[in-house]
PAZAPA-4460 file (N, C-alpha, C; in steps of 0.05 Angstrom, whole numbers, plus 32768, in hexadecimal, padded with zeros to 4 digits):
% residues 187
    n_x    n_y    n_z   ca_x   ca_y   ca_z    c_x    c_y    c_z   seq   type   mol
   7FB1   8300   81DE   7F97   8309   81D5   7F83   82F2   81D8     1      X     A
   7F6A   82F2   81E2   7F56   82E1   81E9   7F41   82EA   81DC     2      X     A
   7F2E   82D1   81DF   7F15   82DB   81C9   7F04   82EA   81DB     3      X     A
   7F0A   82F6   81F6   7EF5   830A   81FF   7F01   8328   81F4     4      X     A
   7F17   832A   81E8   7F1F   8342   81E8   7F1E   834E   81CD     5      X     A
   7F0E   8338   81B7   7F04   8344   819E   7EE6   834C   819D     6      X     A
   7EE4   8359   819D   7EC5   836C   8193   7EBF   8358   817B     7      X     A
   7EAC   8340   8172   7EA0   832F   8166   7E90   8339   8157     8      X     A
   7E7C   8342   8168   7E67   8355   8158   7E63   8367   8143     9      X     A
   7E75   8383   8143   7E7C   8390   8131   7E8C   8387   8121    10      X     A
   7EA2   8377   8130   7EB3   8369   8110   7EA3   8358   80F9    11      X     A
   7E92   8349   8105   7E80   8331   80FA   7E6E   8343   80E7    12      X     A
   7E61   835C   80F9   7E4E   8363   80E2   7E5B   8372   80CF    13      X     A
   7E6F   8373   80D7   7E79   838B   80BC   7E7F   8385   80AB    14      X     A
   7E92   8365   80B4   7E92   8359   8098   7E7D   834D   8088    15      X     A
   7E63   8347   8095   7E47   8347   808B   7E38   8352   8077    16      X     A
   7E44   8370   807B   7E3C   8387   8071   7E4A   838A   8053    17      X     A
   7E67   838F   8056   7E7A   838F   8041   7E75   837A   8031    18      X     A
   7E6A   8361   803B   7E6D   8351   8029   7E48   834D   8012    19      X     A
   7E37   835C   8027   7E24   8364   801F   7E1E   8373   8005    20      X     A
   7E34   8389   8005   7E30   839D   7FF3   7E42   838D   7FDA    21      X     A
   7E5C   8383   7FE6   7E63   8379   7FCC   7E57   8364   7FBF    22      X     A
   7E43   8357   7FC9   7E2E   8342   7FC2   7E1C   8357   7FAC    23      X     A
   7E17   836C   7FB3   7E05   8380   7F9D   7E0C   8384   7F89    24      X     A
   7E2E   838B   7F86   7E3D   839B   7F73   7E4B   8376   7F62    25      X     A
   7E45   835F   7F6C   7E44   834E   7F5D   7E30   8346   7F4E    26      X     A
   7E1A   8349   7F56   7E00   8344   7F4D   7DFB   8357   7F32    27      X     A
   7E02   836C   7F32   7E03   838A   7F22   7E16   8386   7F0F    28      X     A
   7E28   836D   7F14   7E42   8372   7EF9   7E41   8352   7EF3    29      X     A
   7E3E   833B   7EF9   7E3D   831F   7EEE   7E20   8319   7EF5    30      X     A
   7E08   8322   7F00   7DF7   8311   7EFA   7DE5   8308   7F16    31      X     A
   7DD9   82FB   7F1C   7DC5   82F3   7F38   7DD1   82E1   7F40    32      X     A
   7DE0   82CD   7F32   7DF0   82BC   7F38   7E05   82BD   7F50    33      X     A
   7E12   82CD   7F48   7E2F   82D6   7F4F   7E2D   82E9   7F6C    34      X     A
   7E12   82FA   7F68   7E09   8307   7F7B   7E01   8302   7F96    35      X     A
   7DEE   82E6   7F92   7DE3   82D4   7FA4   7DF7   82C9   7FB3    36      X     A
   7E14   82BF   7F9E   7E28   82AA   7FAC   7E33   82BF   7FC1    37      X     A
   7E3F   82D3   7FAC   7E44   82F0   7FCA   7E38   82F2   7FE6    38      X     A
   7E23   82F8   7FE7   7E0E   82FA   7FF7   7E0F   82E2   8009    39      X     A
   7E0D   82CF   8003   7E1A   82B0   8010   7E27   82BA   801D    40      X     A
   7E44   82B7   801D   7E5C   82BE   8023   7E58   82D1   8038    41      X     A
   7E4E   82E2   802F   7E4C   82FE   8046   7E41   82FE   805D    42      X     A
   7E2F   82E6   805F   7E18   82E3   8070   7E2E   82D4   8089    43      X     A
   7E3F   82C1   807C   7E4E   82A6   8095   7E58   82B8   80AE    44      X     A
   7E66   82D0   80A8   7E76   82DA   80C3   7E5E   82E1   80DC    45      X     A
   7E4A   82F1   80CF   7E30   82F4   80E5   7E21   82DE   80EE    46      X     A
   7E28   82C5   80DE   7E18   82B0   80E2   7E2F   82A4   80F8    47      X     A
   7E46   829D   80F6   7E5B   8295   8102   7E4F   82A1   8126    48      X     A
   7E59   82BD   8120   7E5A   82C9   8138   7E37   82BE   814B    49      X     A
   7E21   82C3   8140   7E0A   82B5   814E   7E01   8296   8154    50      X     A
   7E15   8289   814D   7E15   8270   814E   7E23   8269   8160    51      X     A
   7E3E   827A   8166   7E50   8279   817C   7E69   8267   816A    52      X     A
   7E64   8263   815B   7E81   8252   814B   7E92   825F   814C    53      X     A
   7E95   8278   814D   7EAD   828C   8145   7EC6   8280   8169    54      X     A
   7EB4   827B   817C   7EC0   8276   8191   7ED0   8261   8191    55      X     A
   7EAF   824D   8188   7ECF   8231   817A   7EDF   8235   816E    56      X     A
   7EDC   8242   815F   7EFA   823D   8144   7F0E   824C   8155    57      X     A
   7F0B   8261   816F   7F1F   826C   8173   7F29   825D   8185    58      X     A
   7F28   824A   8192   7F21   8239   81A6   7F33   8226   8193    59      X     A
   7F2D   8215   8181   7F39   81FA   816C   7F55   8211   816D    60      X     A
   7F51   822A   8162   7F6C   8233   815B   7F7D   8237   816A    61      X     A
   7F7C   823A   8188   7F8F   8248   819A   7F9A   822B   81A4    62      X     A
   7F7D   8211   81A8   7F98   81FB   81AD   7F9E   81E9   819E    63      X     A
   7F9D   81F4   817E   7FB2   81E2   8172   7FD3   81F1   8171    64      X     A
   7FCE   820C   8175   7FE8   8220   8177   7FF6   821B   8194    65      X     A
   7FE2   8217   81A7   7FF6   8214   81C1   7FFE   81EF   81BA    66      X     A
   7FF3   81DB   81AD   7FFD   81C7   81AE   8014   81C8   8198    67      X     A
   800E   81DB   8188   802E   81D4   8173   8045   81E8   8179    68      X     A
   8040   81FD   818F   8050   8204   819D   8065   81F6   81B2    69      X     A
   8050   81EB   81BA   805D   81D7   81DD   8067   81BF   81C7    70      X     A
   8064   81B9   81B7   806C   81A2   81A5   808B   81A0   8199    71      X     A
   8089   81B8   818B   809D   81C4   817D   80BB   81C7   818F    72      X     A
   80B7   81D5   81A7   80C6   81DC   81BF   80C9   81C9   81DB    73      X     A
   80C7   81AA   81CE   80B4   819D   81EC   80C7   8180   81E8    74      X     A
   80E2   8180   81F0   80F2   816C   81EE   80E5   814B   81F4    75      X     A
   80D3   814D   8203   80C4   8136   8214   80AA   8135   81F9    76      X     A
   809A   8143   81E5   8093   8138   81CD   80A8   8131   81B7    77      X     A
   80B6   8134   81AF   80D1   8132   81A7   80D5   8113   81A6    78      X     A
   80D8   8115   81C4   80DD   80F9   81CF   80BF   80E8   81C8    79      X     A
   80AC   80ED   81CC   8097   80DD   81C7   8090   80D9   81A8    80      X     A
   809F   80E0   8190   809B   80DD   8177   80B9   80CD   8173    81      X     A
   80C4   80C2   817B   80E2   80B8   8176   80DA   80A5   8187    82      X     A
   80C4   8099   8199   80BF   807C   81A6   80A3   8075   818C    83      X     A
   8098   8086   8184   807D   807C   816E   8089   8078   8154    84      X     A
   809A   8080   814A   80AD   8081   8134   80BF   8062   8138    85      X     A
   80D0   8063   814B   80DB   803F   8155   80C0   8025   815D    86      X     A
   80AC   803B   8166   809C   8022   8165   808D   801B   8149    87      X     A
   808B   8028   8136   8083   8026   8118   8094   801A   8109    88      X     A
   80AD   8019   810F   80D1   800C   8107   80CC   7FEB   810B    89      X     A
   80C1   7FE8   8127   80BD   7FCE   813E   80B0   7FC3   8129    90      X     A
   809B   7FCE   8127   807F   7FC5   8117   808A   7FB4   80FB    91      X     A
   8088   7FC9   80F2   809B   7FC8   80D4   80AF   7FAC   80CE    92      X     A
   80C7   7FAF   80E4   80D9   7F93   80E1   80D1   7F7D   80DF    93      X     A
   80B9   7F7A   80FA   80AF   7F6A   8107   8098   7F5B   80EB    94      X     A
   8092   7F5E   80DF   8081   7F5D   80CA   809C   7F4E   80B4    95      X     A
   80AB   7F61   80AF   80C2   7F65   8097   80D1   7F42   80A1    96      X     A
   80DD   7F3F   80BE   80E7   7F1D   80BA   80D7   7F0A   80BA    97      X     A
   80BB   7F14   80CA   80AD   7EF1   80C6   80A7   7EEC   809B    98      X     A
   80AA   7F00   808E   80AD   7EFB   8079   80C1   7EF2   806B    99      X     A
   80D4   7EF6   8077   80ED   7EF1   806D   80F5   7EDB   8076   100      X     A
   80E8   7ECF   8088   80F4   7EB5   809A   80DF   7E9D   8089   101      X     A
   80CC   7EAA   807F   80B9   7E93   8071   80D0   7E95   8053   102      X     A
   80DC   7EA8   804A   80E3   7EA6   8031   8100   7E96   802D   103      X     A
   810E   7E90   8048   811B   7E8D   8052   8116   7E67   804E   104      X     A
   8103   7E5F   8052   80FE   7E43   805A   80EC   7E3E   803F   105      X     A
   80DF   7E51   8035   80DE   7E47   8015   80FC   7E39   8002   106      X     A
   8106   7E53   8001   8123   7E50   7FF2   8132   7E3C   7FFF   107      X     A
   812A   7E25   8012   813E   7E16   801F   8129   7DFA   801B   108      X     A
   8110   7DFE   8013   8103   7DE9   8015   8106   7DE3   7FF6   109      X     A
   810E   7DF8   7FE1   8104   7DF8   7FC4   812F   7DEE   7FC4   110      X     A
   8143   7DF6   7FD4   8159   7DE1   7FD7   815E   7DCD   7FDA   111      X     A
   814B   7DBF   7FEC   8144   7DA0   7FF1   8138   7D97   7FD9   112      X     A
   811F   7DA2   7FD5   8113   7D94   7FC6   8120   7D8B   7FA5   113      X     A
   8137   7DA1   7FA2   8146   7D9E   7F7F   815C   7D8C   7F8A   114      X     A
   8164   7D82   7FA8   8171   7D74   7FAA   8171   7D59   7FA0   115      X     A
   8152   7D56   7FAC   814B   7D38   7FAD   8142   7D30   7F95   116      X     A
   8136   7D49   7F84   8137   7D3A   7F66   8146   7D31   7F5B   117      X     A
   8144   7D1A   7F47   815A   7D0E   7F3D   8151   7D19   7F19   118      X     A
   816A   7D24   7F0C   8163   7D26   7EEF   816D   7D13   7EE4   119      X     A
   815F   7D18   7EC5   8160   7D02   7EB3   8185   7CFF   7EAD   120      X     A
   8196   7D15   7EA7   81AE   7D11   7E9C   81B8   7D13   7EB8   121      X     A
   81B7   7D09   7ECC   81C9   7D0A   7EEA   81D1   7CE8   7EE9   122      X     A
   81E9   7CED   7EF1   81FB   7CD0   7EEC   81F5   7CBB   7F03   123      X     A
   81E3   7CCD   7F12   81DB   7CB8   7F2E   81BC   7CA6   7F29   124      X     A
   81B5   7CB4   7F12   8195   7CA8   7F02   8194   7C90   7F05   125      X     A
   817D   7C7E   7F09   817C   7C68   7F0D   8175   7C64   7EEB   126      X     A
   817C   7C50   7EEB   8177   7C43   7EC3   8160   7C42   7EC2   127      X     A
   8149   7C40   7ED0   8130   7C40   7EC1   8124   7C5A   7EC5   128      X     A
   8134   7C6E   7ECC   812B   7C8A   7EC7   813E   7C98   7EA4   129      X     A
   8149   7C90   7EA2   8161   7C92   7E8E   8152   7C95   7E75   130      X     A
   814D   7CA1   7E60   8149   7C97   7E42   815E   7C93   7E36   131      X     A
   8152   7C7D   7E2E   815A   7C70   7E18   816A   7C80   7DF2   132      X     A
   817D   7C92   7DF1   8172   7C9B   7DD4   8171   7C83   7DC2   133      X     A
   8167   7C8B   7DA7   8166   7C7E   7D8A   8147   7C6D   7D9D   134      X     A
   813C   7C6B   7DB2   8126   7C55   7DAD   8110   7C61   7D9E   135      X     A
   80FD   7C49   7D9B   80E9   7C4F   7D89   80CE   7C59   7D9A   136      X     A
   80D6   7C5C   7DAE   80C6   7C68   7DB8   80CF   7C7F   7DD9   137      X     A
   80D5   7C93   7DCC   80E5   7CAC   7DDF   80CD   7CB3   7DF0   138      X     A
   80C3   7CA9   7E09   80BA   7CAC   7E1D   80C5   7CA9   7E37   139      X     A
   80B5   7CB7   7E49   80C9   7CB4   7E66   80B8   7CA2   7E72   140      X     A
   80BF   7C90   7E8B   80B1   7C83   7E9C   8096   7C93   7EA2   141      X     A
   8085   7C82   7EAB   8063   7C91   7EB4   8063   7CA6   7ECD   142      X     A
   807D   7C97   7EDF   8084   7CA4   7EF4   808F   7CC5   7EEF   143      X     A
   809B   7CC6   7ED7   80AD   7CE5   7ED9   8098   7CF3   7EC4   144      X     A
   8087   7CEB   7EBC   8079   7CFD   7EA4   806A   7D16   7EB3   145      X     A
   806F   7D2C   7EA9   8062   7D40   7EB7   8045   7D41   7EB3   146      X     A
   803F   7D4C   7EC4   801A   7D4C   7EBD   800D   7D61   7EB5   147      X     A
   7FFB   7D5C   7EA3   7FEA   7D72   7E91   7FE8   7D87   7E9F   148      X     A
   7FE5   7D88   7EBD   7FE2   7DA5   7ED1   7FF7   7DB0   7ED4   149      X     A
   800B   7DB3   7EC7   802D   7DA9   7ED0   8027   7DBB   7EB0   150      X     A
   8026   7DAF   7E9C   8030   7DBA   7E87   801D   7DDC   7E7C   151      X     A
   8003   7DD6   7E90   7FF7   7DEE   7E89   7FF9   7E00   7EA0   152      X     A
   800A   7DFD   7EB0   800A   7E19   7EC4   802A   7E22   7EB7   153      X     A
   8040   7E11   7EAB   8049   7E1C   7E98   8042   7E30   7E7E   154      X     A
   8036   7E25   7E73   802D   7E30   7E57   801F   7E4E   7E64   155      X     A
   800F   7E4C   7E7B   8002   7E65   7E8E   801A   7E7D   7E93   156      X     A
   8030   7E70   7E96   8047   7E86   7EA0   8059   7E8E   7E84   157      X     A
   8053   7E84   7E6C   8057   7E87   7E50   806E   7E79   7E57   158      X     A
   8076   7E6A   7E59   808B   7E4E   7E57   807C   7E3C   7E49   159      X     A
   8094   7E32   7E3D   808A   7E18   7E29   8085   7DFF   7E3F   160      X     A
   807A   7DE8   7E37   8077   7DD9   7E4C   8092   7DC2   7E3F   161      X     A
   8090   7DB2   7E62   80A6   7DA2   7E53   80A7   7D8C   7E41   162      X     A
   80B8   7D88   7E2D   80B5   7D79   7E17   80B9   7D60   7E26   163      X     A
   80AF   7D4D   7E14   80B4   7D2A   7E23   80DA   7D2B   7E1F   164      X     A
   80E6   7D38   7E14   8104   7D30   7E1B   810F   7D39   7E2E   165      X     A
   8103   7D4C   7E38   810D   7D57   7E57   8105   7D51   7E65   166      X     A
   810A   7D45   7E7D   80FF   7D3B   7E9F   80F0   7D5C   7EA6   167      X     A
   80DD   7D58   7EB6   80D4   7D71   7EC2   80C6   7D5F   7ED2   168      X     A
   80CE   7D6C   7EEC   80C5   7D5E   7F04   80A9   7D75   7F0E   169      X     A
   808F   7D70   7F18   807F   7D7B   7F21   8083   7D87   7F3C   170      X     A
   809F   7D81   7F4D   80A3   7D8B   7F63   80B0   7DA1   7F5E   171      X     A
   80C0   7D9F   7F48   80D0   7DBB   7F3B   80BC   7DCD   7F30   172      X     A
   80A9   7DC7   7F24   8099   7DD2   7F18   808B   7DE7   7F36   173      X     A
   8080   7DDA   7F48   807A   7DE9   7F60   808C   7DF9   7F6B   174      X     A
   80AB   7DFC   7F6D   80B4   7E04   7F7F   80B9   7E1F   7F67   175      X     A
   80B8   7E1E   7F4A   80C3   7E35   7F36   80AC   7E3F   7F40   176      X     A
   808E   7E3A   7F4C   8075   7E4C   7F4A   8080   7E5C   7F68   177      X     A
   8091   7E4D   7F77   8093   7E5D   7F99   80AD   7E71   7F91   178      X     A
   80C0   7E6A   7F79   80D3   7E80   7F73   80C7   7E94   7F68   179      X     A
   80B8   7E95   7F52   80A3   7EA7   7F46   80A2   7EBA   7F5B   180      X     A
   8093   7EAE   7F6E   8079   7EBF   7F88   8092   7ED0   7F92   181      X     A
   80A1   7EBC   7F9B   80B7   7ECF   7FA9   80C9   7EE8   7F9B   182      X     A
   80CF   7EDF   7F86   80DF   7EF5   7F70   80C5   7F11   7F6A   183      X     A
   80AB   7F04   7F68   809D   7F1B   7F6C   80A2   7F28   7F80   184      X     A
   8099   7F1E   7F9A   809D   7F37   7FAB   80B6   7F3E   7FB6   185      X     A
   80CD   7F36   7FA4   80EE   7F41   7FAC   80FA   7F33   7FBF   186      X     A
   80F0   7F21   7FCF   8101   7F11   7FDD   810F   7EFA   7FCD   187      X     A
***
């Protein structure tokens, strides 16, 4: 069936008409309101048809039906949604290791780096990193004292900061902010 073989005219105004009168018998039972919106309504099919839209729309409709026909039945689209599908896969991975290869050389740099710290109770400590107990004055060298930026990006993550009897190294302190980042986003 093709759009030369529907009579437009009489269909268009008829529904024009019908929708005319029921535009009256609205107006007659809810009001001018309700009547007017009818009347609206009734007017689009005659308007459609002299505008020539009615051709487009039949036109939009027949080839989106022959494209989801030939689609549906068409081994070679088939095939062309299973190469856009692997290439969205490509995409995807491709994105998914260079992240994983950075998180990869975090977690290996934040290994080195707890290597080479030396703590206060590690038996390899050099003696002037060592405290002293019973002295009269329980401080650590100037070198290991953590720094005020150090104790307030703690206190920021609701951790206590570290007390002068614990060693807390500021390089540890950075690499707990790159475990943070990473434990957020699951790696």
């Amino acid at each position: 069936m093709g759009y030369n073989s529907i009579a437009w005219l009489p269909l268009t105004a008829g529904l024009t008409v019908i929708g005319v009168i029921l535009s009256y018998f609205a107006w007659r039972r809810r009001g001018m309101r309700a009547g007017l919106h009818w009347a609206a309504w009734s007017l689009l099919p005659i308007a459609a048809y002299l505008t020539g839209s009615i051709e487009m729309f039949w036109k939009i409709a027949s080839a989106i039906g022959a494209f989801a026909t030939g689609f549906v039945f068409s081994p070679e689209r088939w095939a062309g949604v299973g190469v856009a599908a692997l290439a969205v896969v490509l995409f995807m991975s491709a994105g998914g290791r260079a992240r994983r290869k950075a998180a990869r050389r975090a977690r290996k740099a934040a290994r080195t780096g707890e290597r080479s710290d030396v703590g206060a109770g590690d038996a390899t400590a050099p003696a002037s990193l060592e405290r002293v107990p019973g002295a009269a004055t329980d401080t650590l060298p100037a070198s290991r004292v953590p720094e005020p930026a150090t104790a307030a990006r703690a206190t920021s993550r609701g951790k206590k900061p570290a007390k002068a009897g614990k060693e807390a190294a500021p390089a540890d302190d950075d690499m707990r902010d790159i475990e943070d980042i990473l434990r957020k986003r699951g790696l």
